[in-house]
C-alpha positions in Angstrom: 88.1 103.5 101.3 88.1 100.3 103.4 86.7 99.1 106.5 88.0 99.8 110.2 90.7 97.2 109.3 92.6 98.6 106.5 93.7 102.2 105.3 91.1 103.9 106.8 91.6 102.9 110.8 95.5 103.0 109.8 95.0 106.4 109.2 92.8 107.4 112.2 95.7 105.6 114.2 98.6 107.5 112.8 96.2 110.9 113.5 95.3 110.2 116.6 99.1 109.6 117.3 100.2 112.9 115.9 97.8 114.9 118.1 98.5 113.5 121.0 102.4 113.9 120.4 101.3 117.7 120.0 99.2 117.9 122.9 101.5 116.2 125.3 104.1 118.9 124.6 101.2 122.1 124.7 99.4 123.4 127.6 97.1 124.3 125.4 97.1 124.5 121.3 94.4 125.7 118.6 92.9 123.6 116.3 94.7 125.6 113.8 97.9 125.0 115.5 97.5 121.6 115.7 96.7 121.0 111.7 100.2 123.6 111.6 102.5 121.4 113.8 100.9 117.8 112.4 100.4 119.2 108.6 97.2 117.6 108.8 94.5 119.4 107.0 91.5 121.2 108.9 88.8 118.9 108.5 91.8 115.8 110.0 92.4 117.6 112.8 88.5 118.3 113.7 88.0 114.6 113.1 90.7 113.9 115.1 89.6 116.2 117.9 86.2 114.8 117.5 87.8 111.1 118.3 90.2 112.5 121.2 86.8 114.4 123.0 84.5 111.5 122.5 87.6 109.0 124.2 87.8 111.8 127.3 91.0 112.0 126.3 91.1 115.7 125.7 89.1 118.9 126.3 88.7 121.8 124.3 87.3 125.1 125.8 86.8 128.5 124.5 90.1 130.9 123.2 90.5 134.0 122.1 87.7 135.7 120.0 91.3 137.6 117.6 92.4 134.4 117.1 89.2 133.0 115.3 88.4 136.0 113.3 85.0 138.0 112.8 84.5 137.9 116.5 84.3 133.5 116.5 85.9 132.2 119.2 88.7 129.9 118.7 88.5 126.9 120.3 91.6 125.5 122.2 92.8 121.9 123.1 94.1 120.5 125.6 95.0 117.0 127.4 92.5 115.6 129.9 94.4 115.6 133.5 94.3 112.0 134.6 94.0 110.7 137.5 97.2 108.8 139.2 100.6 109.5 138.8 103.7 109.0 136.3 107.3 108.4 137.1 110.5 109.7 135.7 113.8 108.2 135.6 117.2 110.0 135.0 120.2 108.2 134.6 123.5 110.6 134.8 126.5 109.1 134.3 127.2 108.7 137.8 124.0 109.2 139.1 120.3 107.9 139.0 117.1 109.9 140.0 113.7 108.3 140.2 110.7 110.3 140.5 106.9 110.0 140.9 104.5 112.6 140.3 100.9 113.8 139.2 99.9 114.0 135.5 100.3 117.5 135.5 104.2 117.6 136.9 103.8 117.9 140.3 106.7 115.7 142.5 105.0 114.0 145.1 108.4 112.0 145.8 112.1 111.6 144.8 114.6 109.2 145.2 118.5 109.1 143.6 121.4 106.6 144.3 125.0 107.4 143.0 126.9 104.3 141.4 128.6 104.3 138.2 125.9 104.1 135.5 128.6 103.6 132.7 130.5 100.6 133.8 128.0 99.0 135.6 124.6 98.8 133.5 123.1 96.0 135.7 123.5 97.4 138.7 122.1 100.8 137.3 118.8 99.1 136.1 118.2 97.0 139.1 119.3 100.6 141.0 116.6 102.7 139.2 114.1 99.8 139.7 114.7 99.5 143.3 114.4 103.5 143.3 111.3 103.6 141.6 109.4 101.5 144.4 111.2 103.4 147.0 109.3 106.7 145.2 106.1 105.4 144.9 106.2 103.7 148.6 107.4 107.1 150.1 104.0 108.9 147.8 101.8 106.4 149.1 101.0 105.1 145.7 100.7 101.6 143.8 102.4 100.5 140.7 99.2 99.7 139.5 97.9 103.5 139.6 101.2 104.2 137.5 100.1 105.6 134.1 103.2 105.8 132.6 107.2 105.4 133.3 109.8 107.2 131.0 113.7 107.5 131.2 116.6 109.1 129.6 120.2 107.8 129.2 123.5 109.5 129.0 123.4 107.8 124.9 122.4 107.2 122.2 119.5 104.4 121.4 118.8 103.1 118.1 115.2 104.3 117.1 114.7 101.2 114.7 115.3 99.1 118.1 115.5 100.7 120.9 119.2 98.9 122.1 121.9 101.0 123.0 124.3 100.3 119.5 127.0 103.0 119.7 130.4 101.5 120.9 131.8 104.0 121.8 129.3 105.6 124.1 128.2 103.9 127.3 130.0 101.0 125.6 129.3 98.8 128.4 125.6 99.0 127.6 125.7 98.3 123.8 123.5 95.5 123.0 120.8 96.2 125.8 117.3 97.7 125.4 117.2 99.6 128.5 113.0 100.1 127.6 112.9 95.8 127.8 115.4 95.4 131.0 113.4 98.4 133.0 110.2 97.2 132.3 111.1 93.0 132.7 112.1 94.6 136.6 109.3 96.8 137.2 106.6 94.8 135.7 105.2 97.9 133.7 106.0 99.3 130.4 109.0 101.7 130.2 110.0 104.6 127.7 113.7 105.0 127.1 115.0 108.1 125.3 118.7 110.0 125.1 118.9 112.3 128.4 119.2 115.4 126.1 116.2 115.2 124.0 114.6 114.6 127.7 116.0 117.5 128.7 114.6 119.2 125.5 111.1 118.1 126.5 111.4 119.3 130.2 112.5 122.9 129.2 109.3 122.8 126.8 107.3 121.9 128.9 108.6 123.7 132.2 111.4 125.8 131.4 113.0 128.2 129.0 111.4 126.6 126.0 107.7 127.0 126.3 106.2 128.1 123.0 109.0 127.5 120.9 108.9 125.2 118.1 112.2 125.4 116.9 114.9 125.2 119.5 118.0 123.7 120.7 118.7 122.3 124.3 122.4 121.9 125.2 122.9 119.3 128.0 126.9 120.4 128.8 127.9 118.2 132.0 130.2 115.2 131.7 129.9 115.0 128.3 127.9 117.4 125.8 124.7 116.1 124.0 121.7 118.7 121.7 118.3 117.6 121.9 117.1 119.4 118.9 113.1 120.5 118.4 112.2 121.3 114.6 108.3 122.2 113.8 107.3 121.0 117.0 108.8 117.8 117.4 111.8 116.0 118.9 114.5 115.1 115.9 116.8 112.1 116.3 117.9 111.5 112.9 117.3 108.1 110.6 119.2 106.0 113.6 118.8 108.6 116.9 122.5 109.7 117.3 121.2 113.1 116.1 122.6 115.7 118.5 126.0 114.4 119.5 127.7 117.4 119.3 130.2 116.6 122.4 132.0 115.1 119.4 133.0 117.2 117.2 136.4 117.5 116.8 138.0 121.2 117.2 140.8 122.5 115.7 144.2 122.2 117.8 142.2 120.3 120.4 144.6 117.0 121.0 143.3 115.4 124.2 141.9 111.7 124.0 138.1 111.4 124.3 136.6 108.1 125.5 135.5 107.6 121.5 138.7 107.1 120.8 139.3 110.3 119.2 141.6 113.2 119.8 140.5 116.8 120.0 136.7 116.1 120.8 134.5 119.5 122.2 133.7 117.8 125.4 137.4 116.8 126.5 137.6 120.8 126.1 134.8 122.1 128.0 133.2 119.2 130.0 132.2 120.2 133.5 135.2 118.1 134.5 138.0 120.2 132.3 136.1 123.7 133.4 136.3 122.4 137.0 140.0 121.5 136.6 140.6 125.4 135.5 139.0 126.7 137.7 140.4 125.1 140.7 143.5 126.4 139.2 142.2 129.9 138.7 141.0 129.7 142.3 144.1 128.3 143.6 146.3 131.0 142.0 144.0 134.0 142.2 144.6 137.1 144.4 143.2 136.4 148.1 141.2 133.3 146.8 143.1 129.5 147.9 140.0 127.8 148.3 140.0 124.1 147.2 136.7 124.3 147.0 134.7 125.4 144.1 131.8 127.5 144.9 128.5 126.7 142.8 128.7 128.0 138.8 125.5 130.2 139.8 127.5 132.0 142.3 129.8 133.2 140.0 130.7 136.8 140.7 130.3 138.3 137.2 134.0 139.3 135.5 135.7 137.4 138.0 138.6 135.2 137.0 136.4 132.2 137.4 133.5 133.5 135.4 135.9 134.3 132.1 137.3 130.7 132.6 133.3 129.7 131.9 132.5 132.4 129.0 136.0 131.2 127.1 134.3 127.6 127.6 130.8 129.5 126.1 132.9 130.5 123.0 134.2 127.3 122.5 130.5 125.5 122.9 129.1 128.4 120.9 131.9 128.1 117.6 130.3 124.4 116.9 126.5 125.8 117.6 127.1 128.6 114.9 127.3 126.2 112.3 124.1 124.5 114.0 122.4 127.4 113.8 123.5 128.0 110.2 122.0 124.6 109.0 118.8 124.3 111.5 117.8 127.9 112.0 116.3 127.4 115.1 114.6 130.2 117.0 116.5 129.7 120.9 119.8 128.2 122.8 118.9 126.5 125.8 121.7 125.9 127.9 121.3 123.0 130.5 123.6 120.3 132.6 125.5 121.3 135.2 128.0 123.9 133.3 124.5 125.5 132.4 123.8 126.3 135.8 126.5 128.8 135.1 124.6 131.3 133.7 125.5 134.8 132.2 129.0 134.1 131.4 128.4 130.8 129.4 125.0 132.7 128.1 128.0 135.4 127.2 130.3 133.4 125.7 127.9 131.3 123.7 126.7 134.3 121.9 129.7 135.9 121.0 130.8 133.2 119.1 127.1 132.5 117.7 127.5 136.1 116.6 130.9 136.1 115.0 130.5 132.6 113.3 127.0 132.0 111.8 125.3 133.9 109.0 123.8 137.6 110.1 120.6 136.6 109.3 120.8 133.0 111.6 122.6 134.6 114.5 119.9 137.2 114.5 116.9 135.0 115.0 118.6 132.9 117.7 118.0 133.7 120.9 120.4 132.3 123.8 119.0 131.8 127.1 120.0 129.9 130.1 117.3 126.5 131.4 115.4 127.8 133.9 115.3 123.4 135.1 118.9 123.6 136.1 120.0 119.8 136.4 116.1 119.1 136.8 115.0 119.4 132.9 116.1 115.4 132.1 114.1 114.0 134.7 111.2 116.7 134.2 111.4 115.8 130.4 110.8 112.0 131.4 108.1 113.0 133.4 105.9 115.1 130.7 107.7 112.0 128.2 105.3 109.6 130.9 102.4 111.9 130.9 102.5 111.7 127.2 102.9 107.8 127.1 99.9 107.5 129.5 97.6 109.1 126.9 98.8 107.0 124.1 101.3 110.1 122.9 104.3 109.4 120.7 107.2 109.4 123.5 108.5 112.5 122.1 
């Protein structure tokens, strides 16, 4: 035991950072949830509480009188709403979306450019800058009543640094620390995570992945990314290239991917190669010679179109099985683009999930479409904001 300068306040700190990494991710959570998804022990977390109540950072009102036991109520905590506004960024890799909003999630305005994000990293930052004051101006708010800015990239960062480090994806960016360049142009502090694990923390939050601890959130668009949730929290791996599934190489697959490598999933089922069969499918269908493709949602169900989706679902769904083997996670979330397809991905994915895992895996795994659509990244920066603001681990 030391004063508030050595293990003791270092301690405090790294509590106070777990909870509110909980909380920013709960509506609402137990106190015996919280020492559950932390591994803190009881009398941490009510000290920790304690500390969060006393700052006004939290609130804790009155649960259910079965979950206490003997008729107690159980006490349930929550973040404080604050007042004044976050903002979201989403970087695609031919788009950008900026976004401003209250505390609690709700858009108050939105602003997106199109420019290509990969080649041209300078132009996208001073793009998503420029955006971000075109949001808040169009909301009729300050940056000074911003309480926090978040963003997710189409890429890996490097945990240990925060700079983009991974030549062969968004190689035109390696070397930059998107976090320092956003926030040298906006004049406020910026967090900067992968676009999937963004899109993990907006179906968590919003979407298909409330109450789960344990899931995985499949961002198939251009390319193919996981953000993966274990126990609660958002896993990256020692270096934060956890998740890059959209390179796994397939058996028989030979086409070149932009790694540098043949055969990778995503130059198989992109949204790009499913497009490209379709438009063939469409093009050579009976009474169909429409150029253009209608939306994935609109799929008419066992329609040529739609198997050309669930054959991309098995593919996706023969590299999760072995996911699900090794992580045992609870759901599937399908998101990007191709998950705005719906059933016959859903379909697809599960077959395979079913024929290739373990019984016992494919069993506990639910798969479900995102109910965010192509929303969940710049949702997941939002709650990623709210979380910041608060003092929150960004994810």
């Amino acid at each position: 035991m030391t004063d508030a300068t050595g293990p003791v306040s270092a301690r405090r700190m790294r509590t106070r950072e777990l909870l509110l990494g909980v909380l920013a991710e709960h509506d609402t959570v137990s106190r015996a949830e919280l020492s559950r998804l932390t591994g803190l022990s009881r009398s941490a977390v009510g000290a920790g509480v304690a500390a969060l109540l006393a700052e006004g950072l939290a609130t804790e009102g009155a649960g259910s009188p079965a979950a206490a036991g003997r008729g107690r109520r159980a006490g349930l905590v929550s973040l404080r709403p604050a007042a004044g506004v976050v903002v979201g960024i989403d970087f695609g890799h031919a788009h950008i979306t900026a976004a401003v909003a209250t505390a609690a999630g709700e858009i108050l305005a939105e602003r997106t450019d199109e420019l290509d994000v990969d080649g041209r990293p300078n132009d996208a930052l001073d793009s998503a800058a420029g955006l971000v004051h075109q949001a808040l101006e169009d909301a009729g708010q300050r940056l000074e009543l911003v309480l926090g800015i978040a963003a997710g990239i189409p890429g890996p960062l490097d945990v240990r640094t925060q700079v983009v480090r991974a030549p062969t994806i968004l190689s035109d960016w390696v070397g930059l620390d998107p976090a320092d360049e956003l926030g040298r142009r906006l004049g406020h502090p910026v967090s900067v995570g992968n676009d999937a694990d963004m899109g993990a923390r907006g179906e968590r939050a919003f979407g298909a992945g409330r109450g789960l601890d344990d899931f995985l959130y499949i961002k198939a668009s251009h390319g193919i990314g996981a953000g993966i949730v274990l126990a609660g929290r958002t896993y990256r791996g020692s270096t934060g290239i956890a998740g890059e599934i959209g390179h796994t190489q397939l058996p028989g697959a030979t086409s070149w991917c932009r790694c540098g490598s043949r055969g990778c999933l995503e130059t198989v089922v992109s949204i790009t190669e499913v497009r490209r069969q379709l438009t063939h499918v469409l093009k050579t269908g009976a009474g169909d010679v429409s150029t253009v493709l209608p939306p994935l949602a609109e799929l008419a169900p066992n329609s040529a179109a739609a198997r050309v989706v669930t054959d991309a679902g098995r593919t996706i769904g023969r590299v999760l099985a072995d996911l699900v083997n090794c992580l045992n996670p609870a759901a599937i979330v399908l998101g990007g683009e191709l998950g705005t397809a719906g059933a016959p991905l859903v379909a697809g994915v599960r077959e395979s999930v079913d024929r290739y895992a373990q019984p016992a895996s494919a069993q506990a795994v639910s798969v479900r479409s995102g109910l965010l659509g192509q929303r969940a990244e710049l949702l997941g920066a939002m709650a990623t904001a709210a979380a910041v603001r608060a003092g929150g681990a960004a994810g």
